[in-house]
Residue frames as qw, qx, qy, qz and C-alpha x, y, z in Angstrom:
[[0.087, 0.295, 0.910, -0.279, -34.06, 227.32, -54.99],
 [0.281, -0.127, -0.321, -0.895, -37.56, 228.42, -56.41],
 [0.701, -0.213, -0.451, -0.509, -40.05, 225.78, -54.53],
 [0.049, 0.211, -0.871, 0.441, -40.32, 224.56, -51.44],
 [0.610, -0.271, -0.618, -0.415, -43.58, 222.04, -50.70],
 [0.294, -0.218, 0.756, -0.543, -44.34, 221.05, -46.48],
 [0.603, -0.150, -0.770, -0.148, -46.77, 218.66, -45.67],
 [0.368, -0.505, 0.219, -0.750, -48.52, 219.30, -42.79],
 [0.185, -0.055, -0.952, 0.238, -49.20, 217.34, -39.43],
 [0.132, 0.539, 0.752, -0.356, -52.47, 219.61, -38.59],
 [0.316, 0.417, 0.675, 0.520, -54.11, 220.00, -41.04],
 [0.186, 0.188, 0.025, -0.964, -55.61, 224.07, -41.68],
 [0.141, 0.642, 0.754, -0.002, -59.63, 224.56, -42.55],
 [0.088, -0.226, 0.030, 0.970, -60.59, 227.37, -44.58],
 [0.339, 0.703, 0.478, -0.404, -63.41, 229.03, -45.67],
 [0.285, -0.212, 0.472, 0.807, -63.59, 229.73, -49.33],
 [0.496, 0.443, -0.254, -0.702, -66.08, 231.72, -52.16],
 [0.659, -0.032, 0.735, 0.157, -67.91, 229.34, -53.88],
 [0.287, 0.456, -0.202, -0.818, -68.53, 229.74, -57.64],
 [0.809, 0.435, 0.340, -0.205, -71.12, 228.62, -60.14],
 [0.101, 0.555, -0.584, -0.584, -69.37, 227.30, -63.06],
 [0.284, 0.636, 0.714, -0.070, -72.77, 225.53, -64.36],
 [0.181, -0.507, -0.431, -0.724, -75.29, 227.17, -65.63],
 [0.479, -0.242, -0.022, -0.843, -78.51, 228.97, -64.31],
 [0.872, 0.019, -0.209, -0.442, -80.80, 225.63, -64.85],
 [0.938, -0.242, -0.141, 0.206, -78.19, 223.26, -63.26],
 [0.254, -0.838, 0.483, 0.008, -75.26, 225.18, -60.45],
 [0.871, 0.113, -0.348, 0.329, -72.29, 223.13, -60.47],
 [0.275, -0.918, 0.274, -0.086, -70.15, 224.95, -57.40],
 [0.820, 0.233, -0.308, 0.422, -66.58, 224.80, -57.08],
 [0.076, 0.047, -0.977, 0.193, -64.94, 223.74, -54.56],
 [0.517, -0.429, -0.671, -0.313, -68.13, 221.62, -53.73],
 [0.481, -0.709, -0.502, 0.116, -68.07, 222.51, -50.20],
 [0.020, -0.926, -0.004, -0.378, -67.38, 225.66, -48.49],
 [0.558, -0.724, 0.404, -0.031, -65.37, 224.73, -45.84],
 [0.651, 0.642, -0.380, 0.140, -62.11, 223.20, -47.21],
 [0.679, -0.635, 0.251, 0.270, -59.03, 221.42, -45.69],
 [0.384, 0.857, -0.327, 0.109, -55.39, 222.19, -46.37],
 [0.940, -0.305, 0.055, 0.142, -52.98, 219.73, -46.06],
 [0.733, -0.204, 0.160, 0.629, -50.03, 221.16, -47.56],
 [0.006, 0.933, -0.043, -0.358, -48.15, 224.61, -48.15],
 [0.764, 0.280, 0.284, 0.507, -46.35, 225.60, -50.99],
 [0.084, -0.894, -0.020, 0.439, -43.86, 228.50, -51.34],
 [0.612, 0.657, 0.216, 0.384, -42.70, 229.83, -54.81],
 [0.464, 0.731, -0.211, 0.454, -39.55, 231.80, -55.45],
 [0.655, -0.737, 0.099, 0.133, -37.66, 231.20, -52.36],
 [0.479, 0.829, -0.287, -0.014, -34.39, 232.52, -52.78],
 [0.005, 0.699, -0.549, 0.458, -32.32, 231.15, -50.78],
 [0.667, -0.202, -0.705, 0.135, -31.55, 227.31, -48.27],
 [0.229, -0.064, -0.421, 0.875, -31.40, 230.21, -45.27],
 [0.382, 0.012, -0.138, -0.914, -34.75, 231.54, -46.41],
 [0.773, -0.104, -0.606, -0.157, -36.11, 227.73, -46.51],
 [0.397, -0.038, -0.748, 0.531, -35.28, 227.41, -43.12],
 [0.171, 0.177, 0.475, -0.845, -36.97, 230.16, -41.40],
 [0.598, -0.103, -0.214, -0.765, -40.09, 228.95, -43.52],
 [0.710, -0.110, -0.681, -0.140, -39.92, 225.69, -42.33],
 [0.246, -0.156, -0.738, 0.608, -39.54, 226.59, -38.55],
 [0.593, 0.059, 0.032, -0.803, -42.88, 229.38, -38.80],
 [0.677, -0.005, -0.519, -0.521, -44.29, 225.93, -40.35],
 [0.612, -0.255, -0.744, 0.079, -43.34, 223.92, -37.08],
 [0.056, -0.116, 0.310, -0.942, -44.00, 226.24, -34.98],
 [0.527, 0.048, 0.001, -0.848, -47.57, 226.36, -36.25],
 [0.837, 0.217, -0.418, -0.280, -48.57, 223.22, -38.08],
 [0.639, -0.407, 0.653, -0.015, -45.90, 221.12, -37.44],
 [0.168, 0.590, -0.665, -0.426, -44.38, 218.41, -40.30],
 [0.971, -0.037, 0.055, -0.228, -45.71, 215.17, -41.17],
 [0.280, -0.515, 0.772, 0.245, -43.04, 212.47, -41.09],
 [0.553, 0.270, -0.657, -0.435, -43.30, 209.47, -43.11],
 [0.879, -0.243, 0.099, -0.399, -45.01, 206.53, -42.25],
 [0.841, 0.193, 0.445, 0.239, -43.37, 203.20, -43.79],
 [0.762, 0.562, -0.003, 0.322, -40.96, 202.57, -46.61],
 [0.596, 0.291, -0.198, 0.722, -37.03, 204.11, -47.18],
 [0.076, 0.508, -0.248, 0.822, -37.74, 207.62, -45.82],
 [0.556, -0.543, -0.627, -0.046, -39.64, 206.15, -42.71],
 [0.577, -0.597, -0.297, 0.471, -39.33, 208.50, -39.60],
 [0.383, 0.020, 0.247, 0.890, -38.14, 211.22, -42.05],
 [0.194, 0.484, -0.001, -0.853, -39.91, 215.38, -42.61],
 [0.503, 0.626, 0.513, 0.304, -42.20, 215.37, -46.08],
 [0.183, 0.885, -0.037, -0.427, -40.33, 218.11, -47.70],
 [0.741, 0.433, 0.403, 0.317, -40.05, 218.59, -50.77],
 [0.153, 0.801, -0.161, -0.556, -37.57, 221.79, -52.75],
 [0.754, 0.506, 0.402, 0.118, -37.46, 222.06, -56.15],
 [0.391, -0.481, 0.226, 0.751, -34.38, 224.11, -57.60]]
């Protein structure tokens, strides 16, 4: 396993650094606003479906999981793992 993706049910706000990547004579900032939401978490090199587990219970614990609205997976977790 190398990727697991969540989808969050409450959503996280963070505070982030903005930077000029304009010029002087006209700013452009990125991210345009300072305050930022985070809707979904991504973890890289998980090693393990035993390791995916205890991230995904810290994640309902805290957050919590969106489910799916409508269509096939209706009533079903958004997670995604990539192998």
């Amino acid at each position: 396993m190398k990727r697991l993706t969540v989808h969050l049910e409450q959503p996280i706000f963070v505070d982030v650094d903005q930077v000029n990547v304009g010029t002087t004579e006209a700013p452009k900032m990125k991210p345009k606003k300072r305050k930022c939401i985070q809707t979904t978490l991504s973890f890289k090199n998980v090693a393990n479906k035993t390791e995916a587990m205890h991230i995904l219970q810290r994640v309902r614990k805290a957050h919590g999981i969106a489910t799916w609205t409508d269509g096939e997976k209706k009533g079903q977790e958004m997670i995604y793992i990539v192998h």
